[in-house]
N, C-alpha and C positions, 0 to 999 in steps of 0.2 A: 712796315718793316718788322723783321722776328729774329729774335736773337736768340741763339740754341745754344744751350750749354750741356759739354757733352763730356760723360768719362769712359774709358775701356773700363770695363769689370768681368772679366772671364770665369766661369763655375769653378775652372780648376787652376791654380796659380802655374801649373806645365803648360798651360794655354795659353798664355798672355801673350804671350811674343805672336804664334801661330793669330792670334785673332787680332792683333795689334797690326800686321802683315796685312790679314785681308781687311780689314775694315777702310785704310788708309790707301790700299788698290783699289778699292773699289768707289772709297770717295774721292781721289781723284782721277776718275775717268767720269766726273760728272764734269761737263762744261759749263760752269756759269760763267757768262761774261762781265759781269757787274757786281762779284763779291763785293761788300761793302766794308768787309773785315771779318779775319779770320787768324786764329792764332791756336797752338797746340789744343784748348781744349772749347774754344768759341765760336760762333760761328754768325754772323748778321747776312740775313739776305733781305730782298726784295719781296713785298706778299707774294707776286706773279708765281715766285718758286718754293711754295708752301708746301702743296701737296708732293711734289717732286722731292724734297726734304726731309717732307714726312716718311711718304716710303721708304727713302733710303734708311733711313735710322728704325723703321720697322722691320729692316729686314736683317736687324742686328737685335731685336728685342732680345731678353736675357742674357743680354752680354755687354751691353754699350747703355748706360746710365745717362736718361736726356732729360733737360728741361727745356721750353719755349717759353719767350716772354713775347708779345708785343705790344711794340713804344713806337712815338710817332720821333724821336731820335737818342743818337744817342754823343756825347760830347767828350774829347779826350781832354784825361786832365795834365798828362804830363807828354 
């Protein structure tokens, strides 16, 4: 399992919205069917959909701020 933690950061602050727009059109028109959780700026998938994940947030490089963790779970506290 990998958990992406991700932020908008646009070069120019007149951008934001403009890339804030496409980034959130284009991640959702991915269909996963087994999100495991996902929230404004997190994101937990399945390994199977790594690479697929990967690309998508590379094809936002210098604009969208990511990290990946992978853990074998993860546990709500509240």
């Amino acid at each position: 399992m990998f958990v992406y933690f991700y932020d908008v950061k646009p070069k120019k602050k007149d951008d934001y919205n403009r890339l804030k727009r496409s980034f959130y059109y284009h991640f959702n028109k991915i269909k996963l069917n087994d999100f495991s959780f996902k929230t404004k700026s997190v994101l937990m998938v399945n390994d199977r959909y790594e690479k697929l994940i990967d690309s998508f947030f590379l094809g936002f490089k210098g604009q969208v701020e990511v990290y990946k963790v992978k853990t074998d779970g993860v546990e709500q506290l509240c």
